[in-house]
C-alpha positions as CSV (number, residue, x, y, z in Angstrom):
1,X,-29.5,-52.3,12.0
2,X,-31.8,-49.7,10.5
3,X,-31.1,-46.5,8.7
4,X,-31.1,-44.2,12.0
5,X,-29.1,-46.3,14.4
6,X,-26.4,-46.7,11.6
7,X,-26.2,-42.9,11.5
8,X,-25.4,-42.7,14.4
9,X,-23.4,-45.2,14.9
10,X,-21.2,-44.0,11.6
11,X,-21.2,-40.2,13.5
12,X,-20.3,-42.1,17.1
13,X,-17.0,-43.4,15.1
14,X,-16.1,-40.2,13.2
15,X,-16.3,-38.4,16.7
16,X,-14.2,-41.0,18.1
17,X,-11.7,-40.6,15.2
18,X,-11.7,-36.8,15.7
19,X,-11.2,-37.0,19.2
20,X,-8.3,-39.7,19.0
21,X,-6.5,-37.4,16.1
22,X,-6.7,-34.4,18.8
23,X,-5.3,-36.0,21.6
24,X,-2.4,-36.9,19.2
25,X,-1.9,-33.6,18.0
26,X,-1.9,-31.7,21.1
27,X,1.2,-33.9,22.1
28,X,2.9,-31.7,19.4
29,X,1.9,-28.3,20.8
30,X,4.9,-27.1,22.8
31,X,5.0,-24.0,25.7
32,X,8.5,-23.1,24.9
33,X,9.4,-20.9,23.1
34,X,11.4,-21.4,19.4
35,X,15.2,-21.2,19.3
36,X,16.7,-18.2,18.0
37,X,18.0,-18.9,14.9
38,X,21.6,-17.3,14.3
39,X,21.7,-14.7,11.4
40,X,22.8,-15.3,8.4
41,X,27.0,-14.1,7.8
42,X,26.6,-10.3,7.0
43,X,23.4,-9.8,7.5
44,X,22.3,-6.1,9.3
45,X,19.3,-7.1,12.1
46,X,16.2,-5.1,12.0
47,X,15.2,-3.6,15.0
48,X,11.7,-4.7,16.2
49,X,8.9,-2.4,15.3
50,X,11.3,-0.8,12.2
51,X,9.9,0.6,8.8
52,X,9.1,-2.0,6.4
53,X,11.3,-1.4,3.1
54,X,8.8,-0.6,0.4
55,X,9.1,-3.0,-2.2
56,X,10.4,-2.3,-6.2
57,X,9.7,-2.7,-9.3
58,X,13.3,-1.4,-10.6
59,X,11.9,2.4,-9.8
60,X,13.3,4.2,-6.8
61,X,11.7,2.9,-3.2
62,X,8.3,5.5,-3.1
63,X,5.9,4.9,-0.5
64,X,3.1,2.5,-1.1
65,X,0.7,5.9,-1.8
66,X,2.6,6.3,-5.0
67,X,2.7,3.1,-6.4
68,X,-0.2,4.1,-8.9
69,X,-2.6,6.7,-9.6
70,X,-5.2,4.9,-7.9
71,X,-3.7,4.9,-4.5
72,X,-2.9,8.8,-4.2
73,X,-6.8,9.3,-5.0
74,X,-7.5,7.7,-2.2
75,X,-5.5,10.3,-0.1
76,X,-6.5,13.8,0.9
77,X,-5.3,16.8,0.7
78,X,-2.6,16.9,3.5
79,X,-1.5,13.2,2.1
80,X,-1.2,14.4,-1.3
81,X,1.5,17.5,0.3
82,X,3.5,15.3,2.6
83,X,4.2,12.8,-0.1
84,X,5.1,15.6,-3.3
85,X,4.8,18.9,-1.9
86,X,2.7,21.5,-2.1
87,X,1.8,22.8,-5.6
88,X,3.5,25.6,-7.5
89,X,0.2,26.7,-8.9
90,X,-3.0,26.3,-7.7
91,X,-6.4,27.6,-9.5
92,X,-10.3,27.4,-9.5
93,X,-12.4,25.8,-12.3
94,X,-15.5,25.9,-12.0
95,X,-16.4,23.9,-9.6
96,X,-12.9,22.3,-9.3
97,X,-9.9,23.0,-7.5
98,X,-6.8,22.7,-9.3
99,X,-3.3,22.1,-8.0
100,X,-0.6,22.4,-11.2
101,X,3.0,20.4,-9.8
102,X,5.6,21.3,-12.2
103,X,8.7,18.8,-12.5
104,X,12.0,18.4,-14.2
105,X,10.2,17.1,-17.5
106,X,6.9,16.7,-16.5
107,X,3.6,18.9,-15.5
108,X,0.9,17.5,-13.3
109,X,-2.5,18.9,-12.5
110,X,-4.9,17.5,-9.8
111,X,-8.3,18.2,-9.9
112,X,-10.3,18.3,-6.4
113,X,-13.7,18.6,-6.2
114,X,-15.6,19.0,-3.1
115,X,-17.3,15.9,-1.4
116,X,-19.5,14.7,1.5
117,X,-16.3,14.0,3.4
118,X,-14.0,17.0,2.4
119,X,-12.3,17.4,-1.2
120,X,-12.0,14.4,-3.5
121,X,-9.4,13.9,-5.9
122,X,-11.4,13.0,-9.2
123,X,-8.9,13.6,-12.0
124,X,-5.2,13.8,-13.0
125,X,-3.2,15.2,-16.2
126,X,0.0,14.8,-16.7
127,X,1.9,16.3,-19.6
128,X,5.7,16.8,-21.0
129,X,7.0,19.9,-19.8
130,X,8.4,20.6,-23.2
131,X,5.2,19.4,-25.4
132,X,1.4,19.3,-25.2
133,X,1.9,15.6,-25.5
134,X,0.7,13.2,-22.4
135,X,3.5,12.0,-19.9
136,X,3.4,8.9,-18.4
137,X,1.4,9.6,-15.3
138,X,3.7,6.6,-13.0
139,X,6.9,8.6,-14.1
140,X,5.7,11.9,-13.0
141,X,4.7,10.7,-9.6
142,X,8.3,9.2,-9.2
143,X,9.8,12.6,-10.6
144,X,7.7,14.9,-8.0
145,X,8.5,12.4,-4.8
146,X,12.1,12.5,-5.8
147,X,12.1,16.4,-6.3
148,X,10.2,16.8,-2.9
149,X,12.2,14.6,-1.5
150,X,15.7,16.1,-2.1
151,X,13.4,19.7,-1.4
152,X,12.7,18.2,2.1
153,X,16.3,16.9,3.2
154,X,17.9,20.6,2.4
């Protein structure tokens, strides 16, 4: 047998083999539905279509927006209010925007600048309220969704 006609003889019996392990496998393929599965003792069913519960890192449950720095840049302006409120101060520098949040311990200052697609978030400061020294930036998000939060309920 030459080179070519074992080629294709080899490609004949790996098609073959394919084909075989398909017909096999289809047997397994069922119409019917699964059977519902009975929940577990105690357990509260979700309704279909329901809010996923954000998940934790041992910090309160914040939206996914707030889970770093990073992810409220990516929001705009309205995002940025519906998750911690509108700011208590808000000023122009030179060619910024700046929105000041003030919290229970902390101070927070956006700076927007304008974009191609509307107003960018490009920086963020965050301070102790009681000290020129740097807050951590994760811990004042939390404090101003809590405090906006508790704002929003009453």
């Amino acid at each position: 047998m030459d080179r070519v006609a074992g080629r294709r003889a080899c490609a004949l019996a790996l098609t073959a083999a394919a084909l075989t392990a398909a017909i096999f496998l289809s047997g397994c393929a069922t119409t019917q539905p699964a059977p519902k599965t009975a929940a577990a003792p105690g357990a509260t069913p979700v309704a279909r279509g329901a809010a996923p519960v954000p998940l934790t890192t041992g910090r309160a449950l914040l939206p996914v927006a707030l889970r770093d720095e990073r992810s409220l840049r990516a929001l705009d302006p309205t995002g940025v209010a519906r998750l911690i409120g509108q700011p208590t101060f808000v000023r122009q520098d030179g060619g910024a925007t700046v929105w000041q949040y003030t919290a229970r311990t902390c101070i927070m200052d956006l700076f927007w600048y304008r974009s191609d697609i509307g107003p960018a978030l490009v920086h963020m400061e965050a301070r102790n309220i009681h000290s020129p020294r740097a807050a951590d930036m994760q811990d004042c998000l939390d404090e101003l969704w809590k405090q906006h939060t508790v704002e929003a309920e009453s």
